[in-house]
Steps between C-alpha positions, in 0.01 A plus 500: 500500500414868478630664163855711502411851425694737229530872605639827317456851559517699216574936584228801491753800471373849598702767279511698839553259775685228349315143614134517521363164513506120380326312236510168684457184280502175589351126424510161661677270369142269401471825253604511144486872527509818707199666675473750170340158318343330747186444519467369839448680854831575556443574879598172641864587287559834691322428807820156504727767427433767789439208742870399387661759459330831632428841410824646567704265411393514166412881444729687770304826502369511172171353353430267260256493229352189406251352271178422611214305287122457583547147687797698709322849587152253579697254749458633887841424551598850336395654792772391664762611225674811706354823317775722587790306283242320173381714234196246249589520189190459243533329184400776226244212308350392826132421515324752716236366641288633719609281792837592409465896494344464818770304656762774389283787629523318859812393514582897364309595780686278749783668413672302234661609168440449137669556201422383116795241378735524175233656271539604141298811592259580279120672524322115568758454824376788624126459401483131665616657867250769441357578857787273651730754385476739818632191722804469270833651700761354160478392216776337325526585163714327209752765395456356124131652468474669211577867554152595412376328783729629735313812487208370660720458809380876503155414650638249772477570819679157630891589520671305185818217510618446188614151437731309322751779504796284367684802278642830593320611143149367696602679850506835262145367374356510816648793644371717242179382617580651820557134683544505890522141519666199258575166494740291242866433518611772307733608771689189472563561122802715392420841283573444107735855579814372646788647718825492293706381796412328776548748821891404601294489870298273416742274331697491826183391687472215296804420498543485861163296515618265244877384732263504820283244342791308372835346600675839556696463839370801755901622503378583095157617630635719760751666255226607242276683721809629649532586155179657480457760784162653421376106509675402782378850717161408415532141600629638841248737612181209371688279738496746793202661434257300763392277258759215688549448815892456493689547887715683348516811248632320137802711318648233266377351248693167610211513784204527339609248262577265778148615698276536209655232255466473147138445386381753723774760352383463185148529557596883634695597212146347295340752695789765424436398146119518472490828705678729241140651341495860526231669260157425591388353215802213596408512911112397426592169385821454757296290739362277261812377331669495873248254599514308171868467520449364839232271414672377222881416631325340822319305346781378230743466758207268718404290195867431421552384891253230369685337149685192533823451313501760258906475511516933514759590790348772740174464293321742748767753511457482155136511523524825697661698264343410234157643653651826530685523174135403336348823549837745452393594163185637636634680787750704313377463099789355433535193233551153689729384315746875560442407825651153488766599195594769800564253766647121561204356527514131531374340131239299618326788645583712186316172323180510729409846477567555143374165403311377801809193424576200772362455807513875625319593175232266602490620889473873356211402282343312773486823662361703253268250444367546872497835483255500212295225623579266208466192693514261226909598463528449878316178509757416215775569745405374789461173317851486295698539841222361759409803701232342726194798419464550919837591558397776146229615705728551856803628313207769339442602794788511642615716194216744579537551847824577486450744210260695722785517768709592267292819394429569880854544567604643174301811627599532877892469365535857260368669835709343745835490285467866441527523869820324496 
């Protein structure tokens, strides 16, 4: 029986163009840990995973980086790993051997990229690449190197990611150092300076998202974006824009709930919600928590399609909002729990993202676990409530697919409802 595979894509943010690439990480399930540890040729791992799942699928238009070891960048079957969409990352402690250097300086020549992986920089990282050096196009460098050491980023030529860019205090690190490129989650992390009321807009959003996703009739719907007329206008012109392809020209809001329905309704004002940045500094890392937001309520809502009796009513409607209330506090620096004293939030869903309590605490965590590769927590789940690992690995995908077509349309609709 061939082994179920575990896949996450972690973001490389450009502080000019939003999304630059992927850190892809993944494991069979034979593996105790990810590719970072192992010590194996990994190739038969990815070369499973693009035979299953394909290049696109799993990347959209962005490349991935990936790490590579000796027995991976020596196995012929890397010449068939697509150039164009894999950057090789090398371990910063590797043993160059001759046979090895060579190998790079081909497979440079052939077209295919390098970069150094997660290094403490320091003078003996750069002394061990020595000659290699000039076929480095990244290297990815641990934003907690000692500041001293930062400076010999000076007399690199490769362009620099910083990594592990959890904090906005970190972010500030690295762009004093002039970074172009980052990756961490610190734009899923709310600023320590807070708002001191949550924009009234904003509440209303929520609040509309929060009756749509629960047992509000659509007479009660209807009324509060009639309610809301800068909402509702909004709502009108996405529907009409081109994006659908209604018979008929929508002008109530009666119609698009009955056309759209609920989940899908809610999923635009999500995108209403996560598409309020307006500084640059806010807009570079827009795309990044759009696409985690969508990652992460997919797959929550998917995973909860699969528990048996856990005796919530409308568990997935549940599910749903939960995923977008979990990253509020980032988007708008507000405190999670203003946001939730603001609004009637149902308790168990107060409990789970405050506490991480109940079953929805557990399906949030289960998330975030998967998000940050800790597979030992998501083994842990998938056991407790008897998540066969397959369906994990097509509900992945799944998750990421749709993510990417999620981002594809997200940037066709600001140009076509503008035309509306």
């Amino acid at each position: 029986m061939n082994p179920n595979l575990y896949i996450a894509r972690q973001p490389i943010l450009s502080t000019k163009e939003g999304l630059f690439a992927y850190e892809m990480l993944y494991r069979d399930s034979n593996k105790s840990s990810n590719i970072k540890d192992d010590k194996e040729a990994t190739v038969a791992v990815l070369s499973n995973i693009l035979n299953k799942f394909g290049v696109k699928n799993l990347l959209g238009d962005k490349k991935a980086f990936i790490k590579a070891d000796k027995n991976f960048l020596m196995h012929d079957v890397v010449f068939y790993i697509p150039k164009e969409y894999f950057v090789f990352s090398l371990k910063a402690n590797m043993d160059l051997t001759d046979e090895l250097k060579a190998r790079v300086v081909e497979l440079s020549e052939l077209g295919y990229t390098f970069a150094i992986n997660d290094a403490l920089l320091c003078k003996e990282v750069l002394e061990s690449f020595g000659s290699l050096l000039k076929f480095i196009s990244y290297i990815k460098v641990d934003i907690n190197t000692t500041e001293q050491n930062l400076n010999l980023l000076r007399d690199v030529k490769a362009e620099v990611i910083f990594t592990k860019v959890e904090t906005h205090e970190l972010y500030n690190k690295a762009r004093k150092y002039d970074a172009k490129l980052i990756q961490g989650y610190f734009f899923a992390k709310p600023k320590l300076l807070e708002q001191e009321k949550f924009d009234p807009q904003n509440l209303r959003i929520v609040e509309l998202c929060n009756m749509i996703m629960s047992d509000a009739s659509i007479d009660e719907i209807v009324l509060m974006f009639e309610q809301n007329h800068a909402i509702s206008l909004q709502l009108l012109k996405y529907v009409n824009s081109g994006l659908f392809h209604f018979r008929h020209t929508i002008s109530s809001i009666q119609q698009v709930l009955t056309l759209m329905g609920r989940t899908p309704l809610a999923e635009w004002l999500m995108l209403m919600m996560y598409s309020t940045k307006s500084s640059q500094s806010e807009q570079e890392s827009e795309t990044a928590l759009m696409q985690l937001l969508k990652s992460r309520t997919d797959l929550m809502v998917e995973v909860s399609k699969q528990l048996k009796d856990t005796q919530i009513r409308n568990l997935t409607s549940k599910v749903y909002f939960l995923g977008v209330l979990s990253l509020l506090d980032a988007l708008f620096n507000v405190n999670i729990r203003r946001i939730l004293d603001e609004l009637n939030i149902d308790d168990e869903i107060k409990d789970a993202i405050v506490d991480g309590a109940g079953v929805l605490g557990e399906i949030l965590l289960f998330a975030k676990s998967l998000e940050n590769f800790n597979i030992k927590e998501v083994e842990s789940f998938c056991q407790k409530y008897k998540i066969d690992t397959q369906r994990l690995e097509e509900l992945s995908l799944d998750v990421i697919r749709s993510a990417n077509e999620f981002e594809l349309s997200r940037e066709k609709a600001p140009k076509q409802s503008a035309e509306a």
